[in-house]
Backbone as a ProteinNet text record, in pm:
[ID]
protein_1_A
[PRIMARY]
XXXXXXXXXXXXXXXXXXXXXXXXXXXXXXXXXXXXXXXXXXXXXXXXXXXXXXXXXXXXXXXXXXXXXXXXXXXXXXXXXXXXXXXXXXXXXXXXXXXXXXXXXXXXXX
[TERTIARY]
-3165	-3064.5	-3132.7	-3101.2	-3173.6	-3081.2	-3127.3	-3038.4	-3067.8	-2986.7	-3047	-3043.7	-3145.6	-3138.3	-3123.7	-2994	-2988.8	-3055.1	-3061.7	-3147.5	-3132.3	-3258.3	-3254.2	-3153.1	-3075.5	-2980.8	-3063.4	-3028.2	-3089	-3117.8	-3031	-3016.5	-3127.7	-3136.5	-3253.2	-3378.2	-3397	-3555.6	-3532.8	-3476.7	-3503.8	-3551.5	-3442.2	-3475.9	-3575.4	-3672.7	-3784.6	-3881.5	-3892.6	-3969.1	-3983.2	-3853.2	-3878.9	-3946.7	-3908.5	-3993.6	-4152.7	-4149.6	-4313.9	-4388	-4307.3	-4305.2	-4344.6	-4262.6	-4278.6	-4410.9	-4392.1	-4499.9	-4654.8	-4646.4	-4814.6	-4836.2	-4747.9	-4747.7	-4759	-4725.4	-4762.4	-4836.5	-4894.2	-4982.6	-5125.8	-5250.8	-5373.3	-5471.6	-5551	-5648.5	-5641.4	-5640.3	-5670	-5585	-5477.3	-5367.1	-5309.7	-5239.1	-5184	-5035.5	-4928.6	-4790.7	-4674.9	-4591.5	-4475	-4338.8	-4310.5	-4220.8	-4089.7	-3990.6	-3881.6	-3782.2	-3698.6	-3643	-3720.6	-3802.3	-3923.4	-3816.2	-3696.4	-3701.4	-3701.1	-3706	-3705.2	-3854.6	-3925.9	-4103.2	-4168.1	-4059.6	-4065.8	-4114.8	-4131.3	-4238.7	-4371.8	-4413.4	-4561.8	-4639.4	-4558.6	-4647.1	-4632.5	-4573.6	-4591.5	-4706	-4729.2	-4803.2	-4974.3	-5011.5	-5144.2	-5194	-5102.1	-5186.9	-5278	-5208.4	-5216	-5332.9	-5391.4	-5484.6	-5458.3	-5351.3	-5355.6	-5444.1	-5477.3	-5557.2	-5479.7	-5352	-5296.3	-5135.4	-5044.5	-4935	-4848.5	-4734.8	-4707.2	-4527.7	-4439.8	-4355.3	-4220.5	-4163.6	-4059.3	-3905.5	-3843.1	-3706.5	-3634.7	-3491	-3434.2	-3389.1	-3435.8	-3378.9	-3546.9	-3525.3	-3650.4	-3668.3	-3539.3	-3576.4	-3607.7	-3558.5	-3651.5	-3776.1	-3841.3	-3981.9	-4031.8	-3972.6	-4037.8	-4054.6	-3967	-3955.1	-4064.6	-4075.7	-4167.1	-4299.6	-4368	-4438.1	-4477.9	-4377.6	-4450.2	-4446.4	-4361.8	-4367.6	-4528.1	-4579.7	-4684	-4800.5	-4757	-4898.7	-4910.2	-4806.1	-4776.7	-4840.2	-4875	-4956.6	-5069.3	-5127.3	-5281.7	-5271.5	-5253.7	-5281.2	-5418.6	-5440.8	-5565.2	-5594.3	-5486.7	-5487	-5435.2	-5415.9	-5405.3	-5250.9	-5200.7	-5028.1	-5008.1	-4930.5	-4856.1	-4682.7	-4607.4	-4472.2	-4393.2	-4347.1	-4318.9	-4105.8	-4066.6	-3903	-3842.2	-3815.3	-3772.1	-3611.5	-3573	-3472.4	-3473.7	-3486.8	-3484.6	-3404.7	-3274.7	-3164.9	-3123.5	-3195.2	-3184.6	-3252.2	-3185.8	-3197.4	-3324.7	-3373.7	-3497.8	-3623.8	-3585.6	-3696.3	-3849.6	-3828.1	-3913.5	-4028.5	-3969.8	-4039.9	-4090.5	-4018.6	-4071.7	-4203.5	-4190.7	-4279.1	-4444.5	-4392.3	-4505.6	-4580.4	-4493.8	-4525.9	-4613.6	-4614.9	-4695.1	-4839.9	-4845.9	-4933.3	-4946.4	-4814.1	-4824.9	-4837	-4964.4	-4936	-4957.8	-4928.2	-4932.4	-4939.8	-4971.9	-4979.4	-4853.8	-4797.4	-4702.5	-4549.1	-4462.7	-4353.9	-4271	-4152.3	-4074	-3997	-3904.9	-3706.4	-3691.9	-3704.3	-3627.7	-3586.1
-1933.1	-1909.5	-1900.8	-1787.9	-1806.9	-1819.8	-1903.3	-1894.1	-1873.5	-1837.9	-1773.9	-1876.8	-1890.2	-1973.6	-1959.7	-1961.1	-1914.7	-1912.4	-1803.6	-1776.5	-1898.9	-1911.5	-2042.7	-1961.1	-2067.3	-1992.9	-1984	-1892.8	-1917.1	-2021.1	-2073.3	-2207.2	-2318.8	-2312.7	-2398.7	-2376.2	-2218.7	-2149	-2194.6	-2185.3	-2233.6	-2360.6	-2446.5	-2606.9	-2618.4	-2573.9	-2568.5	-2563	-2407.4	-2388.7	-2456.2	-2544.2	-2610	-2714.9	-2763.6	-2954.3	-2878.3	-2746	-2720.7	-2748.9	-2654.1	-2673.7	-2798.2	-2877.5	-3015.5	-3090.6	-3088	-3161.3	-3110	-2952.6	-2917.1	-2966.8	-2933.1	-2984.7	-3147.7	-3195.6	-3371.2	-3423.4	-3338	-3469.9	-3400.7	-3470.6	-3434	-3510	-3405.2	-3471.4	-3638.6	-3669.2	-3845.4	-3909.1	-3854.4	-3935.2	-3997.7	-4127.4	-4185	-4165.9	-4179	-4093.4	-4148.9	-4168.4	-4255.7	-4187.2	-4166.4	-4102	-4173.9	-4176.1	-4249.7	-4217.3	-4259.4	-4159.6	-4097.4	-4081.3	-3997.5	-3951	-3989.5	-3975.1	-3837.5	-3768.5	-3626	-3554.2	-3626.6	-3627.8	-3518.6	-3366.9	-3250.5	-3232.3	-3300.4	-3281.4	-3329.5	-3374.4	-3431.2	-3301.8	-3180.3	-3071.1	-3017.8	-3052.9	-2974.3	-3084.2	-3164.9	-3270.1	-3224.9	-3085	-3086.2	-3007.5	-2908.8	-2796.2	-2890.3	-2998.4	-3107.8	-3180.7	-3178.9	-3223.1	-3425.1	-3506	-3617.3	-3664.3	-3814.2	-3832.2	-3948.9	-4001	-4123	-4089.3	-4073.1	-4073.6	-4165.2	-4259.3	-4409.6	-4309	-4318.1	-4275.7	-4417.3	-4426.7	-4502.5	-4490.1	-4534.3	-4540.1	-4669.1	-4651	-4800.1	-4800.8	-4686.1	-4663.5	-4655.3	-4756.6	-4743.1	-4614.4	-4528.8	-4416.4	-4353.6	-4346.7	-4240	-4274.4	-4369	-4346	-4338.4	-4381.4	-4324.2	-4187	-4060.6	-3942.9	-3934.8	-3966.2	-3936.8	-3927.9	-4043.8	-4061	-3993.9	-3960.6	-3867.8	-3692.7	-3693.2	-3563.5	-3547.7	-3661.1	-3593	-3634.3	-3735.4	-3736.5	-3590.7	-3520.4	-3409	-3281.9	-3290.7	-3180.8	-3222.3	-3309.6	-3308.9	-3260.8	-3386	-3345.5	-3397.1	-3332.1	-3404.7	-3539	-3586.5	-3733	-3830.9	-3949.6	-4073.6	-4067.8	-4171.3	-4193.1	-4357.6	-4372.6	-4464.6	-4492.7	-4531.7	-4521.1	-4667.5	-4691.5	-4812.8	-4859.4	-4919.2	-4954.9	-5034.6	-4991.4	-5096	-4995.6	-5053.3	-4977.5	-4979.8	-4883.7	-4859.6	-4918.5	-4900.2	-4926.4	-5049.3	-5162.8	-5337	-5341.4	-5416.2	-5567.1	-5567.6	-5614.7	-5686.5	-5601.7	-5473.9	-5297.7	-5404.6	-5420	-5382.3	-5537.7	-5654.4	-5770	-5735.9	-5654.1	-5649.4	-5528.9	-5438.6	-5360.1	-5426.4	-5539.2	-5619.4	-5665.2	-5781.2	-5836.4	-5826.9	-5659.7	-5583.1	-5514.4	-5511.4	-5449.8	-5373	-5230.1	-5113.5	-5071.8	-5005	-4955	-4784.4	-4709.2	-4592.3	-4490.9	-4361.3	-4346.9	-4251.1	-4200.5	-4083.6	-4158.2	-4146.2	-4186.9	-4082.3	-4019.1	-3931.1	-3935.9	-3912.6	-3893.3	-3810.1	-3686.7	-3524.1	-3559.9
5981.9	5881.5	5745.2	5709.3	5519.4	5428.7	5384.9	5246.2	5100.7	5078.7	4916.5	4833.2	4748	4628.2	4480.2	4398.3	4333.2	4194.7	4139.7	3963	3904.4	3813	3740.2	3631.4	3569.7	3450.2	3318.7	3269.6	3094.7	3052	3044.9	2950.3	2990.2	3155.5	3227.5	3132.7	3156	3144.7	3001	2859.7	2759.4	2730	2806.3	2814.6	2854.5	2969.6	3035.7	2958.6	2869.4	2736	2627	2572.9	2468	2510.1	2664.6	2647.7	2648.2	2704.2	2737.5	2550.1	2506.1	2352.4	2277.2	2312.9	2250.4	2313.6	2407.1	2516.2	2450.8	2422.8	2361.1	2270.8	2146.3	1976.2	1967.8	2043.5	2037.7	2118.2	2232	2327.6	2299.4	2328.6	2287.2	2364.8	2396	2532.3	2537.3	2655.5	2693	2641.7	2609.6	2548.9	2704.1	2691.4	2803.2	2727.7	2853.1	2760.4	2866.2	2839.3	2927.7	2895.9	3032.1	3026.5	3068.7	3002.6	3031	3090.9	3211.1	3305	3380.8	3457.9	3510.2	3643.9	3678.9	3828.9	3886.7	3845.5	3861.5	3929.3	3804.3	3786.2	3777.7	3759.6	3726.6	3589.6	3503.2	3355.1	3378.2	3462.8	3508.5	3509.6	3578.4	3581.1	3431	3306.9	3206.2	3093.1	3091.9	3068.4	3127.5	3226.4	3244.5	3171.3	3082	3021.7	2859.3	2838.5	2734.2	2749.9	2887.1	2934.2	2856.3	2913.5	2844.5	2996.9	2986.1	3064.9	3149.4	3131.5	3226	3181.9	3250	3293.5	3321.3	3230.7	3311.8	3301.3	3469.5	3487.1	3495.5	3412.2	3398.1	3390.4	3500.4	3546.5	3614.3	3608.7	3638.3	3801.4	3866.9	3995.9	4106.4	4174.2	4297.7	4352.5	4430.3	4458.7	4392.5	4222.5	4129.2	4130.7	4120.3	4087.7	4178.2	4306.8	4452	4483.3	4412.2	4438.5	4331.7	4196.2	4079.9	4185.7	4180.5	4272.3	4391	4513.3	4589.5	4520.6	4440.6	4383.5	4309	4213.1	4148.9	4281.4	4358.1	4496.4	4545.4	4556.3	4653.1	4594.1	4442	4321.7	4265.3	4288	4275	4106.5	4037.1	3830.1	3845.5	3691.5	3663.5	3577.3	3578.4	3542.3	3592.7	3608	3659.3	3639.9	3706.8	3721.2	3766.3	3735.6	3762.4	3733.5	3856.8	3812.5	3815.6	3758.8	3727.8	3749.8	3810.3	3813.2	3694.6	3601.5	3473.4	3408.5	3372.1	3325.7	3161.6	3075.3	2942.4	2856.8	2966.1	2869	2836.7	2913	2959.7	2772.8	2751.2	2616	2641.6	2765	2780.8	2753.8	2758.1	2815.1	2723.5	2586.4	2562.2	2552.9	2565.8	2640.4	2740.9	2859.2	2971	2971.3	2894.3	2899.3	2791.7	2721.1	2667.5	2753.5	2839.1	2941	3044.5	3081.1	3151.3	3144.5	3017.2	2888.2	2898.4	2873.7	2920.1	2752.6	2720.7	2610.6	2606.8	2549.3	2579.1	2356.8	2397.7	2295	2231	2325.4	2322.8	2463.9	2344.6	2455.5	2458.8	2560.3	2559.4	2654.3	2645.6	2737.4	2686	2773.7	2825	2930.6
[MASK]
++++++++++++++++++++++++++++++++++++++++++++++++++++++++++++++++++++++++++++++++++++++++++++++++++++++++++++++

């Protein structure tokens, strides 16, 4: 059975372009960069042309960062990863992210 899959819409392919956009103009080789919400883990591939050098993927849902995770295992980047279960939106986000000693140089939620 085939099925068709339909056109990405405009509006996608723009959104697509601008994070690519943003993502060049601010990240810079060996930068480590955290991404908030990662569960998708579909911006990991726009993060290689930037060449940053460590990747920390952060979301409040286990299966998201489990999909983050086998998604960037499954594409071979050229930098390091790690995905982490915390939720952003908790009081606590940013004790807990002390706590851990996640420091990073570039943060972003697209």
């Amino acid at each position: 059975m085939n099925v068709a899959v339909p056109p990405q819409s405009p509006h996608l392919h723009l959104y697509d372009f601008a994070k690519s956009a943003i993502i060049n103009f601010f990240a810079f080789p060996y930068a480590t960069v955290c991404g908030l919400y990662c569960d998708g883990g579909m911006d990991t591939d726009k993060w290689c042309d930037s060449q940053v050098g460590h990747y920390i993927g952060i979301s409040a849902s286990a299966s998201g960062v489990n999909y983050a995770r086998e998604l960037w295992e499954n594409r071979r980047k050229p930098f390091t990863a790690e995905f982490i279960e915390l939720d952003p939106s908790d009081d606590g986000f940013e004790a807990q992210v002390q706590e851990k000693g996640i420091q990073v140089d570039i943060v972003c939620c697209m």
